[in-house]
C-alpha positions as CSV (number, residue, x, y, z in Angstrom):
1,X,-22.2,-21.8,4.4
2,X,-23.7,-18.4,4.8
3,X,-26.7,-19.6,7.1
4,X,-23.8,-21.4,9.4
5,X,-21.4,-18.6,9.8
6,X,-24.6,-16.4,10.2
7,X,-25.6,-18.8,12.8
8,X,-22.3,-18.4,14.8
9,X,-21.9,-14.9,14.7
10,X,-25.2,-14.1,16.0
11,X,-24.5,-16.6,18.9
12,X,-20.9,-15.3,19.3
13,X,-22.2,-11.4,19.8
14,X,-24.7,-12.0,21.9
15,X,-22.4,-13.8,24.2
16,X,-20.3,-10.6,24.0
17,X,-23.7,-8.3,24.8
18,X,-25.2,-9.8,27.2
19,X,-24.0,-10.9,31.0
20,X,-22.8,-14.7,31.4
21,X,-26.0,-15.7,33.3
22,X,-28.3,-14.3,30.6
23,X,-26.4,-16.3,27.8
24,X,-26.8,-19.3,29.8
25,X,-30.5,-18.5,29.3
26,X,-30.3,-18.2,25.9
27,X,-28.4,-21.3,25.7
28,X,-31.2,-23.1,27.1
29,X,-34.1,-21.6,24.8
30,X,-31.8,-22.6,21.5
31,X,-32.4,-25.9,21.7
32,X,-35.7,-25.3,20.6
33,X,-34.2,-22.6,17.4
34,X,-34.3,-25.2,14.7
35,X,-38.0,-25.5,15.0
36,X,-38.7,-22.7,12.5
37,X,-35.8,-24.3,9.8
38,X,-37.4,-24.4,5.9
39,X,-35.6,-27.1,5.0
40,X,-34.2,-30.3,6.0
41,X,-30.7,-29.2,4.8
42,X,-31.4,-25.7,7.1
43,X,-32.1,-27.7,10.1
44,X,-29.0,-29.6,10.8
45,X,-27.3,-26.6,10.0
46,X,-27.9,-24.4,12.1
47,X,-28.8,-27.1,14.9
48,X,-25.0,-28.3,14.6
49,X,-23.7,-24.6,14.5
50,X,-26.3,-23.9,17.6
51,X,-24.1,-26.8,19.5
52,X,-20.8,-25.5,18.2
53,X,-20.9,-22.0,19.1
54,X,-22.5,-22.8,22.7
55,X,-19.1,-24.7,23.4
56,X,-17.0,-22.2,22.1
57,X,-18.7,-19.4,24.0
58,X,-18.8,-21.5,27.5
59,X,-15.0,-21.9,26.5
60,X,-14.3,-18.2,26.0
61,X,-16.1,-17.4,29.1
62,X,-13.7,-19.9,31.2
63,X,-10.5,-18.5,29.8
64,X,-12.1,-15.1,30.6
65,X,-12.4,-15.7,34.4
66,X,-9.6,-17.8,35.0
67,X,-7.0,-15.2,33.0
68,X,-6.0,-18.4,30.5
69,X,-4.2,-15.9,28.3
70,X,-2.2,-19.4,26.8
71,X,-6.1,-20.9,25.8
72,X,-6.8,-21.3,22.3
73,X,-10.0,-22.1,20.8
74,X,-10.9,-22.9,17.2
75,X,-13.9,-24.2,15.3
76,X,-14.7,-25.8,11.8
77,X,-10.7,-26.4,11.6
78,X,-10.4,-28.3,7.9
79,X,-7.9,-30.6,7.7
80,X,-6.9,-32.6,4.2
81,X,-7.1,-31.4,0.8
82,X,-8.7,-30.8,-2.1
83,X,-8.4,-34.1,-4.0
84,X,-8.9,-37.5,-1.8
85,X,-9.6,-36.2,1.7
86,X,-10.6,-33.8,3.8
87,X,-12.3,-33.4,7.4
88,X,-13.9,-31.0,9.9
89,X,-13.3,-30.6,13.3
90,X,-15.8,-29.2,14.7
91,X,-14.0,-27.3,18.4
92,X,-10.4,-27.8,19.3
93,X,-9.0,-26.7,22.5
94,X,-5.3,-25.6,22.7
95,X,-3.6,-25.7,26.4
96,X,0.1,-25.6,27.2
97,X,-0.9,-29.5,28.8
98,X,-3.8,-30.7,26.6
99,X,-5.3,-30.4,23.4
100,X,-8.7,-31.2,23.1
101,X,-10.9,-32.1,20.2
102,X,-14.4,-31.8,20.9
103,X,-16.9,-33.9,19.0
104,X,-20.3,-31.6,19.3
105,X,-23.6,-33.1,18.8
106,X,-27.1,-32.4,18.5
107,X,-29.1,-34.8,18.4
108,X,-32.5,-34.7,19.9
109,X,-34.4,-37.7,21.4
110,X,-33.3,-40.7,24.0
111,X,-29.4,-41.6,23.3
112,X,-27.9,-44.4,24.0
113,X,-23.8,-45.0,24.6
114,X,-22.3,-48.5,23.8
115,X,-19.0,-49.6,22.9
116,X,-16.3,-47.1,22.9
117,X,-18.4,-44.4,22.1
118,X,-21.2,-45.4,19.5
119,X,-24.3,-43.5,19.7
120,X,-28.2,-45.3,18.9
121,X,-30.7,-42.4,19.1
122,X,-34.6,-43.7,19.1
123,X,-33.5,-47.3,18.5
124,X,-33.0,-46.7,15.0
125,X,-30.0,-44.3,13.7
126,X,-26.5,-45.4,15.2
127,X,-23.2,-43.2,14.6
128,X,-19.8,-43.7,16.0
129,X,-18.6,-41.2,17.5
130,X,-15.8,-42.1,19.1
131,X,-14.1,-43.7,15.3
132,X,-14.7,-40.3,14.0
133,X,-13.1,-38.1,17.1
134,X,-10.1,-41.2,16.6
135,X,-9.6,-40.1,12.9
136,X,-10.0,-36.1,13.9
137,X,-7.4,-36.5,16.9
138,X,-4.9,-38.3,14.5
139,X,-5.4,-35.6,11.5
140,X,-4.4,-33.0,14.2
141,X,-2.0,-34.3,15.7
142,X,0.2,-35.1,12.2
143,X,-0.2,-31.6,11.6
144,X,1.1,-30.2,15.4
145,X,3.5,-33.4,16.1
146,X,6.8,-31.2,15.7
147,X,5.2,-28.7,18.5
148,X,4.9,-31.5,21.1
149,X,7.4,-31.9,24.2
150,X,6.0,-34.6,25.6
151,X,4.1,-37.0,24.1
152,X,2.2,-38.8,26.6
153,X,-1.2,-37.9,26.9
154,X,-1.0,-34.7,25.1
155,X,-3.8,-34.9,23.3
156,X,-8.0,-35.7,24.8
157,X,-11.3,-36.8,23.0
158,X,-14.5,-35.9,24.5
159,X,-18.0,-35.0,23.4
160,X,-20.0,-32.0,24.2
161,X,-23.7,-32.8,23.7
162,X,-26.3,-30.1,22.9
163,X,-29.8,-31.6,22.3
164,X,-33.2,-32.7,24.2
165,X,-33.2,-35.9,25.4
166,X,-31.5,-38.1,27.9
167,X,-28.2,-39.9,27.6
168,X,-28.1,-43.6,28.7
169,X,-24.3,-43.9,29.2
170,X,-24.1,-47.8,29.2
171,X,-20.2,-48.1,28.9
172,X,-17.7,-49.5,30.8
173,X,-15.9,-46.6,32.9
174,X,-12.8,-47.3,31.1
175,X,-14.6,-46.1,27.9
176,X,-16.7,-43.1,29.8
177,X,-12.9,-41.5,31.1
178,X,-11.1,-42.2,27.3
179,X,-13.9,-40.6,25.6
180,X,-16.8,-38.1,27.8
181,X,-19.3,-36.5,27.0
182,X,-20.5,-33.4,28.4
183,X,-23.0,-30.5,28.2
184,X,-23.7,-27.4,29.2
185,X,-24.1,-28.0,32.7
186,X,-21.0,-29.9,33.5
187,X,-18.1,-28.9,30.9
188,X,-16.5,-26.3,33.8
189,X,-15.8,-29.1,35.2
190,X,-13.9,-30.6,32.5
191,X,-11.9,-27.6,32.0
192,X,-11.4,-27.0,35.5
193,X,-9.3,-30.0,35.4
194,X,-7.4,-29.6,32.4
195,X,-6.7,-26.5,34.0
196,X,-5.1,-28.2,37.0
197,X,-2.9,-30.1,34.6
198,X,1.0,-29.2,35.3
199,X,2.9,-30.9,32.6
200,X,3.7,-28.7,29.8
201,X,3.3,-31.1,27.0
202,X,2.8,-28.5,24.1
203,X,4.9,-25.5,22.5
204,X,1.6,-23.6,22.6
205,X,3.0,-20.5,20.7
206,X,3.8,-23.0,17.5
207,X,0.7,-24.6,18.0
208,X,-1.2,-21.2,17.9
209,X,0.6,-19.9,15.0
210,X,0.2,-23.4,13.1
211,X,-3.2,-23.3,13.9
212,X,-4.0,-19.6,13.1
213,X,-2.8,-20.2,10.0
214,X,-5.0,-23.6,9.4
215,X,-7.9,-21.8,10.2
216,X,-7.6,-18.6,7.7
217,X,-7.1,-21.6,4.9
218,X,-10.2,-23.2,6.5
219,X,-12.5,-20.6,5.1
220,X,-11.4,-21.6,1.5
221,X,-11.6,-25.1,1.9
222,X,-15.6,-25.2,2.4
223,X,-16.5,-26.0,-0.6
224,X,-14.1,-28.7,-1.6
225,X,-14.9,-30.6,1.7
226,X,-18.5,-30.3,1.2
227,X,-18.1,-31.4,-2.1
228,X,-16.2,-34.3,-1.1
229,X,-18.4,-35.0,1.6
230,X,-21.4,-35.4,-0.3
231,X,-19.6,-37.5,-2.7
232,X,-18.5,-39.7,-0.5
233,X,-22.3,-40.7,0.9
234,X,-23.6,-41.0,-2.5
């Protein structure tokens, strides 16, 4: 846990030191980071914290220059508890007309989309993504359902991808609109149209004080969800 929230911080100030242009540069030359990573353990570390922090930061900036002073972001939110469940998501967007949980992934090599949102990378490892941003959505939203006005689309799934490699989106369009995935160089766009969005759907004080308060408790529920993780991949 130390090497990840040593990761983001170091990410996270040199946003704040350096001009927006610059970072992008940066943002660029991390994908190679992990390259220097001891162990195995160390790699996918810091290569999913690289990921994470890049979203938030292009996030912060976006808020920044558009005056979004009702924009929340949050990271590593844990949601369950200590016993028989628990789960990390890993960057939540809050807007009065959307909330948004991003999926972020890093995984290097040709990637190939099928289905709703199931990911094979190098024809051999398959993940899906789209089941797990399902269960993440639906954990969040039983915890913020009392803030909602209006229930109808108030809530998004998309993907932000941070890695080397193509992406072969084979899916159905239907499937590419419910669940997107973006990186670095075209998630403005994304939140350019969220930001277009009229319909207040969300009591986005409420959700920001439930959520501030989710995230303090986050920091002390690290080691029960890794622990429960890990026991439940054994």
């Amino acid at each position: 846990m130390v090497l990840k929230d040593k990761t983001r911080d170091k990410i996270i100030e040199t946003y704040h030191k350096i001009n927006y242009s610059d970072f992008m540069v940066v943002v660029k030359q991390l994908k190679n980071a992990t390259k220097d990573c001891v162990s195995k353990d160390d790699f996918f570390t810091v290569k999913g914290e690289i990921g994470e922090s890049v979203l938030e930061c292009i996030i912060y900036e976006f808020i920044k220059i558009n005056d979004l002073n009702n924009w929340y972001v949050y990271h590593g939110l844990i949601i369950g508890n200590e016993s028989d469940f628990s789960t990390e998501l890993d960057i939540i967007l809050c807007t009065p007309s959307i909330i948004v949980v991003f999926e972020v992934k890093s995984w290097n090599g040709i990637k190939i989309v099928t289905d709703k949102g199931t990911i094979t990378i190098k024809d051999k490892y398959y993940f899906d993504v789209w089941k797990q941003n399902i269960l993440h959505v639906e954990a969040l939203f039983n915890e913020l359902q009392k803030c909602v006005k209006v229930k109808d689309s108030c809530m998004k799934t998309a993907m932000f991808n941070y890695s080397r490699g193509i992406v072969d989106d084979k899916r159905e369009n239907e499937f590419k609109n419910i669940f997107p995935i973006y990186d670095e160089t075209n998630i403005t766009r994304f939140l350019s149209w969220i930001k277009k969005q009229e319909i207040v759907r969300w009591e986005i004080k409420k959700v920001n004080k439930i959520l501030d308060y989710m995230q303090e408790c986050s920091k002390y529920m690290e080691l029960s969800h890794l622990k429960y993780v890990k026991s439940i991949h054994s």
